[in-house]
C-alpha positions in Angstrom: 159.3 116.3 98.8 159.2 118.3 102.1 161.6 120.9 100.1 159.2 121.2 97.1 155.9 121.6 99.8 158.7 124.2 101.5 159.3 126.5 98.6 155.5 126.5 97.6 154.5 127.7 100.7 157.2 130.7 100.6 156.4 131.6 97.6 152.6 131.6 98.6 151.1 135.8 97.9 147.8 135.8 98.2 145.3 132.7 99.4 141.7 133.1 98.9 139.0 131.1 101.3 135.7 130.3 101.2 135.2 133.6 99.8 131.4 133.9 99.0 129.7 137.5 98.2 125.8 138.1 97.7 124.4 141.1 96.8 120.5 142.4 98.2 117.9 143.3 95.6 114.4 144.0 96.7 113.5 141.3 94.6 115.6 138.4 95.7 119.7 137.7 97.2 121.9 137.1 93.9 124.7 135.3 94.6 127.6 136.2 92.9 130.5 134.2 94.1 130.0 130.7 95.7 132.6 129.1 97.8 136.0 130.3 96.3 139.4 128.8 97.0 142.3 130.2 95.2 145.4 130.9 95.6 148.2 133.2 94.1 152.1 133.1 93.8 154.6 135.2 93.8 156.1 136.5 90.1 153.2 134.6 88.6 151.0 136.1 85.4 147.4 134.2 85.6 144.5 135.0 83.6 141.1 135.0 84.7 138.3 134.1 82.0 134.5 133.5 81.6 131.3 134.5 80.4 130.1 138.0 81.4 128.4 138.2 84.8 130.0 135.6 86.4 131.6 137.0 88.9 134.9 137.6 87.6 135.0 141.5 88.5 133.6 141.5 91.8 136.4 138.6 92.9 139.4 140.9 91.3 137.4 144.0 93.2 137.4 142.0 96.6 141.3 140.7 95.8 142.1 144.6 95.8 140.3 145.2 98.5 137.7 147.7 97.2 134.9 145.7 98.0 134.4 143.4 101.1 133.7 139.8 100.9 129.8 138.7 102.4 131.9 135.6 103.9 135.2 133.9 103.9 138.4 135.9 103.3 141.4 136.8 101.2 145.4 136.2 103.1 148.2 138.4 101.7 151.0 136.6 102.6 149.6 134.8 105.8 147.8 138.0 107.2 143.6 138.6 106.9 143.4 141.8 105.0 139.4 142.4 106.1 140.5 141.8 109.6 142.2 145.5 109.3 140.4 148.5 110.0 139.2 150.8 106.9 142.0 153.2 107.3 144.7 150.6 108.0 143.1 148.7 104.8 143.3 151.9 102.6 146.9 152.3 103.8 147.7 148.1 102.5 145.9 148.2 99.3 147.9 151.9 98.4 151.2 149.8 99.2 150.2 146.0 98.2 147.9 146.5 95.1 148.0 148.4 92.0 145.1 148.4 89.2 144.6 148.6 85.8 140.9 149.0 84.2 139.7 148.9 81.2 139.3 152.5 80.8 142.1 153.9 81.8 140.6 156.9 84.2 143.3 159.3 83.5 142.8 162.8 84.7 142.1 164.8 81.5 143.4 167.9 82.3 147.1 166.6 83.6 149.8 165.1 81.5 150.7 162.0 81.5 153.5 162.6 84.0 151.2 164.3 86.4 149.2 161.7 86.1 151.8 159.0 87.4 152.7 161.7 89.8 149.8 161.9 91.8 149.7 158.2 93.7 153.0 159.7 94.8 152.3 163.3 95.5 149.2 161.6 97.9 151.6 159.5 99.2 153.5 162.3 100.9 156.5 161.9 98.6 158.2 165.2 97.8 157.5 166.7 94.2 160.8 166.0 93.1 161.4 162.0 94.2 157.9 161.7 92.8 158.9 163.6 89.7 161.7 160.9 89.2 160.2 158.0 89.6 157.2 159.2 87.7 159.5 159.7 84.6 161.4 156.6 84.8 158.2 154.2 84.9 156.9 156.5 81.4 160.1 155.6 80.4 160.2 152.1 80.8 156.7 151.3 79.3 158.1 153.1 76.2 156.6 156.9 76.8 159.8 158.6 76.9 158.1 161.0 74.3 155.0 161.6 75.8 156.0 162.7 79.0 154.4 166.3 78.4 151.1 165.0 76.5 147.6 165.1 77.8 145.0 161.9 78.0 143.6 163.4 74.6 146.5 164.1 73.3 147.2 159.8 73.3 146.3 156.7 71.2 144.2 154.2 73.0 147.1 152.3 73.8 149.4 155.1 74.9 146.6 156.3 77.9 146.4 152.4 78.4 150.6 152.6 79.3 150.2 155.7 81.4 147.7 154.0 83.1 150.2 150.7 83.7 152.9 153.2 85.1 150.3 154.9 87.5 150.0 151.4 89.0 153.6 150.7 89.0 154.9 153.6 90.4 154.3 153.2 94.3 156.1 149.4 93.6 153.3 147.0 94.5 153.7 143.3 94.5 150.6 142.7 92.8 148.5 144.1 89.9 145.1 143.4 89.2 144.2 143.9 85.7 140.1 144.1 84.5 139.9 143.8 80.7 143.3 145.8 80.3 142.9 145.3 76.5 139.0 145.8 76.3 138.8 148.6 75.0 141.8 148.5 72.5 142.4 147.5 68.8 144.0 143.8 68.0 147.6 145.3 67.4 147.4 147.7 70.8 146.1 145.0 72.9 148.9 142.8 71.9 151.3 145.0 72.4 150.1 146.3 76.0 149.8 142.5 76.9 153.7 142.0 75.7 154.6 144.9 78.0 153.1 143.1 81.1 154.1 139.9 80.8 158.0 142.0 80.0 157.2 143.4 83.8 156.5 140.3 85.1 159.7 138.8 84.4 161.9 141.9 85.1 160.1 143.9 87.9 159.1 140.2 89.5 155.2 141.7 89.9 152.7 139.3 90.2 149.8 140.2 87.5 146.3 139.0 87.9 144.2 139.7 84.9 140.6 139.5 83.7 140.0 138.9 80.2 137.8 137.4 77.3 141.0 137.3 75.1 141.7 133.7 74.9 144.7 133.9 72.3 146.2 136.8 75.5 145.4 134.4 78.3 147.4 132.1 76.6 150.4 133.5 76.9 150.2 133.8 80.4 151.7 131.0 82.9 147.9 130.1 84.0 144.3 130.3 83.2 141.5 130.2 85.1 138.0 129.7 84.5 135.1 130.9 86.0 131.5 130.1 85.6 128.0 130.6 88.1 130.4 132.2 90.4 132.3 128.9 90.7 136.2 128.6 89.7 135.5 125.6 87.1 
């Protein structure tokens, strides 16, 4: 028994308390999440579900540390991320955390490979490491062809892979995942969904993801369920 408790706690990424977050209105205080407790493990793939509006955005937004809880707080491996300072936040989430939306928000006017390029090229590695690693992540989600091609010049799906890579090329431990399939057909969104749960068990990343898919969040090795701002 005090082996099992052991290896739990090691494995132990991210731990979420008390976490509550209101939002003013000149009309009245909505309350959008009430009293979370969660927590996350490394190499894990969990899927986040419920109704619109309850919440389920603004927790994945606080997780990645884009938004700031109105209480409690979320632990990365033991350590208060909103006890850092904004710059020394900015510098965690770049390292820690990658993201996937629903729309992809690719730069129009790069390709594909400039597009993974620039999380590197900000993070003051040299054109040509970034270069490389750029190309091998399109490689590895299976866009070995479209290294060259523009946003526009891609299906759905495709500017959905360039956008996987983009997170996945500064190595983060976790990604956080809002409606990564929203806005694709049946076939695309099944596919994209293979290709992170393929990442999870080779690259070892631990993937959080929103979604309304019920027959995706199947597949993955958890489910949970929100409602009124509550985990249910």
């Amino acid at each position: 028994m005090r082996r099992s408790i052991q290896k739990i706690t090691m494995d132990l990424l991210i731990s979420i308390k008390n976490l509550n977050k209101s939002f003013l209105t000149p009309g009245r205080d909505i309350h959008v999440l009430k009293d979370i407790n969660l927590d996350f493990y490394r190499r894990e793939i969990a899927a986040i579900m419920g109704p619109s509006g309850v919440g389920k955005s603004t927790l994945l937004y606080i997780m990645g540390a884009l938004d700031r809880p109105t209480s409690g707080t979320v632990f990365y491996e033991g350590n208060d991320i909103f006890g850092l300072k904004n710059d020394a936040l900015a510098v965690f989430r770049n390292k820690t955390i990658g993201f996937v939306f629903q729309f992809h928000h690719l730069l129009p006017e790069f390709s594909a490979l400039e597009n993974v390029m620039m999380p590197l090229l900000i993070a003051d590695i040299n054109q040509e490491e970034a270069y490389k690693k750029a190309k091998g992540i399109l490689v590895e989600v299976g866009l070995t062809d479209r290294l060259l091609h523009k946003p526009g010049e891609l299906s759905g799906g495709e500017q959905q892979r360039v956008a996987v890579a983009r997170a996945l090329v500064l190595g983060p431990r976790v990604v956080l995942a809002d409606e990564p399939t929203g806005n694709l057909d049946t076939q695309s969104g099944e596919e994209l969904f293979k290709l992170l749960i393929e990442l999870n068990n080779k690259r070892g990343i631990t993937f959080i993801i929103v979604t309304h898919n019920e027959g995706l969040a199947s597949k993955c090795g958890r489910t949970i369920r929100m409602l009124d701002g509550k985990v249910s």
